[in-house]
N, C-alpha and C positions, 0 to 999 in steps of 0.2 A: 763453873769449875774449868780452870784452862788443861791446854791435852796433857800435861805431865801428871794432873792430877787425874786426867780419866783414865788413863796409862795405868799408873797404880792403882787405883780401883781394878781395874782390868788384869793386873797381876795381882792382886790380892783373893780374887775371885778364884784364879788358876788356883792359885796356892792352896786350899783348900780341897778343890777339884783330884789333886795331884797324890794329897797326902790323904784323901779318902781311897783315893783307888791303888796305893801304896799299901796300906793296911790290907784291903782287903787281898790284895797278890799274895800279902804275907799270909792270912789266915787260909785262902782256902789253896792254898797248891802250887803255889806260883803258874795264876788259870791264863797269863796273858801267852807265854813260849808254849803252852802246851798246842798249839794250835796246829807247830809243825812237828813236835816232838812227837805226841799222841801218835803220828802216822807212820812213826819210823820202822824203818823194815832193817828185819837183823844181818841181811847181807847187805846194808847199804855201804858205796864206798865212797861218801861223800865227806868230806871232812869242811865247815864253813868258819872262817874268820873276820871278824872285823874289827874296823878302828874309827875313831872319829874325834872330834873336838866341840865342847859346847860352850862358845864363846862369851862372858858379859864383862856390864865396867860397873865395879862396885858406888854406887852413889855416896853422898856423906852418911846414911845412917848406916852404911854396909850392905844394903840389898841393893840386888840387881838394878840397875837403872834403865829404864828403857832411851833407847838411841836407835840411829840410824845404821845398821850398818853397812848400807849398800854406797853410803859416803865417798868411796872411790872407786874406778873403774874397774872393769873384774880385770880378775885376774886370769881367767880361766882360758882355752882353747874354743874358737870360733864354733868346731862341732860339735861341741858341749849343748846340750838344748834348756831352754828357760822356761820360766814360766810367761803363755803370752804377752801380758802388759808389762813391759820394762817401765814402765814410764811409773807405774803404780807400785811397781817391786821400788825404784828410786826412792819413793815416800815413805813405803812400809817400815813403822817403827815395831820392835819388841825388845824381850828381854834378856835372848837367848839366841845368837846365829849359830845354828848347829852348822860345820864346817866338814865337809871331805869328810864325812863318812863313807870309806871304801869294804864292799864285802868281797873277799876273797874265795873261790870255791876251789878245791884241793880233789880228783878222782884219780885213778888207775884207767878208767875207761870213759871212754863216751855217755854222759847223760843227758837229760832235758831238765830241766827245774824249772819251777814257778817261784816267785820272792814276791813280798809286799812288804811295803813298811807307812807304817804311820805315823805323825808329828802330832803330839799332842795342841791344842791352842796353836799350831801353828800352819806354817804353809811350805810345801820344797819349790823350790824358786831355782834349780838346776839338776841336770842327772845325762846321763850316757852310760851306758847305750840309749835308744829311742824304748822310752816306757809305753808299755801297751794301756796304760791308764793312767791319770794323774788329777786326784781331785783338791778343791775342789774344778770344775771346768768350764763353768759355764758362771763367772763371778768376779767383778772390781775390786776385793778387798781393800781399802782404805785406811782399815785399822780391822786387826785380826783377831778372831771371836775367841774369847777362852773357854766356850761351850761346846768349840766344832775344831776338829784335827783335819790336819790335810794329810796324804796320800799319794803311795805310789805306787807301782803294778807291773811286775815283767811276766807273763804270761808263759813265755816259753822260751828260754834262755838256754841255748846248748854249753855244756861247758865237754871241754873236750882236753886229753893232756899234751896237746900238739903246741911244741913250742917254736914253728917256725912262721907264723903268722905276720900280719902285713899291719900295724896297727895305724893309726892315723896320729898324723905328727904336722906340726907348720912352726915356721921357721921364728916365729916370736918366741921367744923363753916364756915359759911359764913352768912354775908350781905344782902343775899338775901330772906331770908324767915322771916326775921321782918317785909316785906310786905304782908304776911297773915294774920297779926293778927288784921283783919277788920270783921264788920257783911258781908261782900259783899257774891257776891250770886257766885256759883260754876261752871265754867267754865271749859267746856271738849272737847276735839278735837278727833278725830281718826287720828291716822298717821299709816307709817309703822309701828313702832313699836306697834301698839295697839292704844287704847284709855288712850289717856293724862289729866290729871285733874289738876285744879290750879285755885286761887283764882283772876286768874287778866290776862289779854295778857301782854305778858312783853316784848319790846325789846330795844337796846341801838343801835348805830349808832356814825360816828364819818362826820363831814362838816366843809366845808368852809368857810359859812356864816359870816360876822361881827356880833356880839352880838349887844342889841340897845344901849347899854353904854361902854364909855371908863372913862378908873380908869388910872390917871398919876399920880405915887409918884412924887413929887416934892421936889425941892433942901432940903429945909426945912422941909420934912416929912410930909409935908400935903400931903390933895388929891384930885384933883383936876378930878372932874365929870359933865361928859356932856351925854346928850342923848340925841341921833337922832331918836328914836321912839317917842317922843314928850308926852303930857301928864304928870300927875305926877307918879313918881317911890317911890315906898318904897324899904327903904335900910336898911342892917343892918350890918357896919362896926365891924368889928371882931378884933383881935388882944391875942395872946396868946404865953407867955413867961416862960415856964417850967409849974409851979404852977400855976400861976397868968395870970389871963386873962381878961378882957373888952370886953363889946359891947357899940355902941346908934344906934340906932333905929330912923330913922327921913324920909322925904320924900323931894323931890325935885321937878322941873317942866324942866328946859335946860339944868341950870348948877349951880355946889356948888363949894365950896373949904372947904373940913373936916380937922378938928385936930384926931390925932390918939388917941381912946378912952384909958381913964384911966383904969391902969390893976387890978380895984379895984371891977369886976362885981363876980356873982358863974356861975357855969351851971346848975343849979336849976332855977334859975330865968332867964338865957336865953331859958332855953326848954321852958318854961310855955312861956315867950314874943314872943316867934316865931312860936310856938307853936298857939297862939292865933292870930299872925298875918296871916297864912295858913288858918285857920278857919273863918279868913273878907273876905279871897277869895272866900269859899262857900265847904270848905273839910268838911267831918265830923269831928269831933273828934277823931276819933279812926283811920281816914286817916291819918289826919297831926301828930298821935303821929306814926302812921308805918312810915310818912317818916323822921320824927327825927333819928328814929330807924337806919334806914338803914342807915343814911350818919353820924351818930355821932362821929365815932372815925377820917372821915375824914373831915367834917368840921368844928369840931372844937379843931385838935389839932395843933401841933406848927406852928407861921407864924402868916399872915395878910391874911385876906381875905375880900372881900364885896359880899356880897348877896343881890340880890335886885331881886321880883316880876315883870316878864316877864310878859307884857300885852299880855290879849287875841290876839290881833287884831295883835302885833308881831309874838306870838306862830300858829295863823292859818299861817298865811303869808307863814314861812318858815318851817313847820309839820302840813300840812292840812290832814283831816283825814275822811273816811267815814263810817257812820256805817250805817247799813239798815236791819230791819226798823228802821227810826230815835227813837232815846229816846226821851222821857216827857223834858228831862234837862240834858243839858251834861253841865259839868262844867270842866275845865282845868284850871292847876296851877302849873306855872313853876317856878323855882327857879334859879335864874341866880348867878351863882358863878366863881367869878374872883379873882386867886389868885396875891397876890400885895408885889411885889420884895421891900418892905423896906430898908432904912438904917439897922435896927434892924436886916435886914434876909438875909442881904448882909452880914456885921459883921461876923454873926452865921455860914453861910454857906462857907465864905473862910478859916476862923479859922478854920472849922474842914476839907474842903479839904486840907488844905498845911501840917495839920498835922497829916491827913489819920483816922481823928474820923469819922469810918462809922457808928456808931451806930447815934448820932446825923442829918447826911444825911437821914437815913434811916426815918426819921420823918418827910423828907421833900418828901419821898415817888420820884412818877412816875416824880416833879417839879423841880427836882434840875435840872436836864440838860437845861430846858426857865431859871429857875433861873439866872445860869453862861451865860449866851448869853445873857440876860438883864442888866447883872453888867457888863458885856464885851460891847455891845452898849454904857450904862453911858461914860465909861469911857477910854481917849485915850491914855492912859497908855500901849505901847504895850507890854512892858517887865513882866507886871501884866496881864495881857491878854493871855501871852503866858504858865505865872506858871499857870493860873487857868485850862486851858487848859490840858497840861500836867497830873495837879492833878485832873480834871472830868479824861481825860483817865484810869487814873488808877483804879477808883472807880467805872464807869461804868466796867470794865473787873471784878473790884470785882464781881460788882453786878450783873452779867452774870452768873458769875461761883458758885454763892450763891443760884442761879435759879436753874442753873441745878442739884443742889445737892438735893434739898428740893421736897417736894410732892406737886402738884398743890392745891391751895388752890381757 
């Protein structure tokens, strides 16, 4: 069996894993949050927020594909801490980069709290502050167990409503510190290094997991969507071709079959729509405008995508989290994003492999490589299977050697 096919094995296994222990959340109590609810004290003045993204690229038959997605260079801030072996995070494939999950903590006064979070099948591979634990810790992962979750630990987190703090910043742009720009209250650790400050616990993590929805382009260019988390999903089909781009915005309950929206929308009017869609979830306003922030240049430039609001009762299941003492109100809000191998981005993406347009690839970012293995599935064309081949070979060495030249960013 070669690795794409132990892969799916591997995510097939989850899948089960996920919707056995979904059921049971559902039957006895929803037993995973009670962990920090149970403790909650009736004058607590803790109010907890979060957000996140759980990243896949739909394969030809519409589930998850498993890929790389550590495929380009982070993006992230130098003080950010990793997991030890970069070299093994490079390789580590799954089915799901859970992205910038930031928790926000809200008091009147001075507290202490403790936070853990768990990744089902999976593993966090960044986070800041400095976590008082992170497992698993003492282990090469290779390829990620869908029988063992990794793990994270702040032991003792002041959160405080002082807002004239010193936070830590360096002079390369990045993605990461448009999650500040919220009223949240000031969160400080002690590590070795000293005492850390920041406006949120941050860490990202990369699993096995199935998503609760699959996106199947179809012969015709529709799209054809089902969901195994059950209930209704809101979605918002994407589409963007140089200039010109489209959303619609609609919701579902099993299954749909979508037309690809007309490229006749702005991004004016999609910040504010999705924007406001975040905000039915229960963000503030000034949350859901940090996480536009953070993910704009990457969700909504070239390609097809669908995003669709990750239900509570999914997001505990598989990232159950505890904090103590409990808060007044924890609210969680994920953003499920699937990127969708098009006719349109089939097209786009052989035409500039065969004839070596890496600027063009380079729009399709850390995807091109699921891309070419989804247009290589479609199609049994071997002698087209073997150019595409070839021509990814060449552009991934590009894009190695493009790495090593440049400054981490």
């Amino acid at each position: 069996m070669n690795s794409l096919g132990r892969y799916k094995l591997l995510a097939s296994t989850m899948r089960f894993g996920v919707l056995a222990a979904a059921l049971l959340f559902a039957l006895f109590g929803l037993v995973l949050p009670q962990t920090g609810w149970a403790q909650q004290s009736p004058d607590s003045p803790l109010i907890v927020h979060e957000w996140g993204t759980f990243t896949s690229i739909a394969g030809a038959d519409g589930n998850a594909l498993p890929w790389l997605p550590f495929a380009t260079k982070s993006d992230l801030p130098t003080f950010v801490e990793h997991f030890r072996n970069t070299d093994v995070k490079g390789g580590l494939r799954g089915t799901v980069r859970m992205e910038t999950p930031v928790i926000y903590f809200y008091s009147p006064r001075q507290v202490t709290v403790a936070a853990s979070v768990s990744l089902a099948a999976g593993l966090i591979t960044e986070w800041f502050p400095h976590a008082s634990q992170v497992r698993p810790a003492n282990s090469n992962p290779i390829m990620l167990d869908p029988q063992r979750a990794g793990s994270i630990g702040w032991d003792a987190v002041t959160v405080s409503p002082a807002t004239n703090a010193n936070f830590s910043h360096e002079t390369t742009p990045s993605h990461y510190y448009a999650a500040r720009e919220t009223s949240a209250s000031t969160v400080s650790v002690q590590s070795p290094a000293g005492n850390q400050l920041e406006k949120f616990l941050f860490y990202r993590g990369v699993s096995l997991f199935d998503p609760p929805l699959s996106a199947k382009v179809l012969a015709s260019g529709q799209l054809q969507l089902k969901s195994n988390a059950g209930g209704s999903t809101t979605i918002i089909l994407f589409e963007r071709r140089g200039d010109k781009l489209g959303y619609r915005i609609s919701s579902f309950d099993s299954g749909a079959i979508m037309n690809t929206p007309s490229t006749s929308g702005t991004l004016d009017s999609l910040y504010s729509d999705f924007e406001d869609t975040l905000i039915a979830q229960g963000l503030y306003r000034d949350e859901a405008h940090a996480m536009l922030e953070t993910w704009r240049d990457s969700w909504f430039g070239e390609g097809s995508r669908l995003f669709y609001i990750v239900s509570r009762l999914f997001v505990d299941t598989v990232l159950p989290v505890s904090i103590r003492p409990a808060p007044t109100r924890f609210i969680r809000v994920f953003v499920g994003r699937i990127e969708l191998v098009t006719p349109a981005t089939e097209n786009t993406v052989e035409a500039a492999l065969l004839s070596g347009d890496h600027e063009t690839l380079r729009k399709y970012g850390r995807f091109v490589d699921p891309i070419v293995d989804t247009m290589i599935a479609r199609h049994a064309d071997r002698t087209r299977a073997e150019r595409l081949r070839l021509a990814l070979s060449a552009y991934d060495g590009w894009r190695s050697a493009s790495f090593s030249e440049s400054p981490a960013q």
